[in-house]
C-alpha positions in Angstrom: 14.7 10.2 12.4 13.3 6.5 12.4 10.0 5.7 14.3 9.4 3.1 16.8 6.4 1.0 16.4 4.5 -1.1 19.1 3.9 -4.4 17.8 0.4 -5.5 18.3 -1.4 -8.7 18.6 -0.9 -11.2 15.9 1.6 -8.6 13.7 4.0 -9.4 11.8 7.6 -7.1 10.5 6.3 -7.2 6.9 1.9 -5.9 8.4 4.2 -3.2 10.3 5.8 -1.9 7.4 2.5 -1.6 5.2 1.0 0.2 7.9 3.0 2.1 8.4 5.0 3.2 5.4 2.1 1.9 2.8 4.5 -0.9 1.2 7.4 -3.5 2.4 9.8 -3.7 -0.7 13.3 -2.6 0.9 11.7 -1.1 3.9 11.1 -4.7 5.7 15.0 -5.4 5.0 16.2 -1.9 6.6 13.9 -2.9 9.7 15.8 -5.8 10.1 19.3 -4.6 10.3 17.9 -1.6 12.0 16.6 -4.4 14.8 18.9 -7.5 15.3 17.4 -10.3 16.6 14.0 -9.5 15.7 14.3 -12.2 13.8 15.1 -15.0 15.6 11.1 -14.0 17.4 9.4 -15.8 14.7 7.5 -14.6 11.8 4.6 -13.1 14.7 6.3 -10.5 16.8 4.9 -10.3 20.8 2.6 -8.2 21.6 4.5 -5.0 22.8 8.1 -5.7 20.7 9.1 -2.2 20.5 10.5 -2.6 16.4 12.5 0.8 15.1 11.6 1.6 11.6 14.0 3.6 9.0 14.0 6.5 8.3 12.7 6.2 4.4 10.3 8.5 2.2 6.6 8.2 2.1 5.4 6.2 -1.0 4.2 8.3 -3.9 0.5 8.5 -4.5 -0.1 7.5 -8.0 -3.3 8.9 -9.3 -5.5 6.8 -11.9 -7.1 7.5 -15.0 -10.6 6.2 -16.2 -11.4 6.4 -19.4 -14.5 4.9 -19.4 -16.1 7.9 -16.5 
């Protein structure tokens, strides 16, 4: 089921994305078609653009190594 997203002051499709999802590759795209003429807004959404995010799986944690600890 895809979320919808408040936009706050000052955000941006791409700042929704990462906080929301953790990354933008292919996931700013999908909110795009998901939300015509979002962009014709400008790059800085208005406060309080409701924006529907797809429905897409969480990014994978990937756990580091260090071989120096």
């Amino acid at each position: 089921m895809s979320a919808v997203v408040i936009a706050r002051q000052f955000d941006t499709l791409d700042l929704i994305c990462w906080r929301h999802f953790g990354r933008t590759a292919a996931v700013t795209e999908q909110a795009l078609e998901l939300n015509p003429g979002l962009a014709r807004l400008g790059a800085i959404l208005p406060e309080g653009q409701a924006v529907t995010l797809p429905d897409v799986a969480p990014t994978r944690e990937i756990k580091m190594i260090n071989l120096w600890n």
